[in-house]
N, C-alpha and C positions, 0 to 999 in steps of 0.2 A: 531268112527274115531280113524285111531292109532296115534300113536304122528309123525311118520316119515310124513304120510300125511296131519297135521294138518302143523308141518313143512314147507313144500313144498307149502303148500297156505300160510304161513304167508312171504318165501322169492319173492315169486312171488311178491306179493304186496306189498312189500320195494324197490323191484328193477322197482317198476315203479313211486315210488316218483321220481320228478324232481330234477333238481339240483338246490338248490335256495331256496329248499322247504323241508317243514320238514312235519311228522305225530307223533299221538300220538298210542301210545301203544294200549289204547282203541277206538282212530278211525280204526286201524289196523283190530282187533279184529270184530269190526263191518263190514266191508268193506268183511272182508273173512266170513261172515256168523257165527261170533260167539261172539254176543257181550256178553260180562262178562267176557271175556276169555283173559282179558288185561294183569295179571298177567303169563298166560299161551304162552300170544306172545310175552313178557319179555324172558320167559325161552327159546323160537327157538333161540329169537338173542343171545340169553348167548352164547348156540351151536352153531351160523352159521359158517360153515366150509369154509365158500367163500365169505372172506370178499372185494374181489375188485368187483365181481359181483354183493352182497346184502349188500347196502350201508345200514349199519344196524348206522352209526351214522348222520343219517339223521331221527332217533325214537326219541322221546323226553315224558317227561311226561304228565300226563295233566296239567299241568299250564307252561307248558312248559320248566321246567328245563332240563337239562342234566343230563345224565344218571350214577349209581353209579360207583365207581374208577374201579368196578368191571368189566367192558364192555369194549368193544371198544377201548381195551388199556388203559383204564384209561378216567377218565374225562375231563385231559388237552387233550389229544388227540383226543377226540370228538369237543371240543369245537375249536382246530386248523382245523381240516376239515371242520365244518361247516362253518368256517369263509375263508377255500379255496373256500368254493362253495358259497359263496356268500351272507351266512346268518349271519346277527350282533345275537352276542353273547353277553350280559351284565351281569356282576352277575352269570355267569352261567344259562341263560336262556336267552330264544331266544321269542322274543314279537308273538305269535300265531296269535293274529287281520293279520301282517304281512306277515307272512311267512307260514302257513298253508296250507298243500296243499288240497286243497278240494275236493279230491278223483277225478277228473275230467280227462275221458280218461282211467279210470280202468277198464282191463278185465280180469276177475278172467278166470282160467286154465279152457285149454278146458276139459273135462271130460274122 
């Protein structure tokens, strides 16, 4: 698979997290058919070119921190959206038990 199409399956499946609800890098990863490839769905959101369409700061880590200053404008910036949409932010991390969205209602790209 090339990277534009690895791509293309990872913003599909950001833009169908809810609002309210956060996923992790490596549920990402699993979700499109490539678990291990956590670090590799880091790198699409570095590039996503569309950021009002692929709500890429609705990604979190797995323990659920926010993401480095590097992303999303920055880290204060992710953590202000998340808390537009609805999700408490403490510390820089967002409680997972909570807010996690549990892939529910995902349908990866028609082929």
């Amino acid at each position: 698979m090339n990277d534009y199409a690895f791509d293309y399956l990872v913003y599909h499946a950001v833009r169908q997290i809810p609002a309210g609800q956060v996923a992790t890098y490596s549920q990402l990863a699993r979700l499109i058919g490539h678990p291990g490839a956590a670090r590799a769905v880091g790198n699409a959101l570095h590039k996503n070119p569309d950021g009002v369409r692929t709500p890429c700061f609705r990604v979190v880590n797995a323990s659920g921190y926010l993401s480095g200053a590097f992303a999303f404008g920055g880290i204060w910036e992710q953590r202000d959206r998340l808390r537009e949409d609805g999700v408490e932010v403490v510390n820089l991390r967002v409680d997972l038990s909570e807010y996690q969205w549990d892939g529910a209602g995902y349908q990866a790209p028609a082929p």
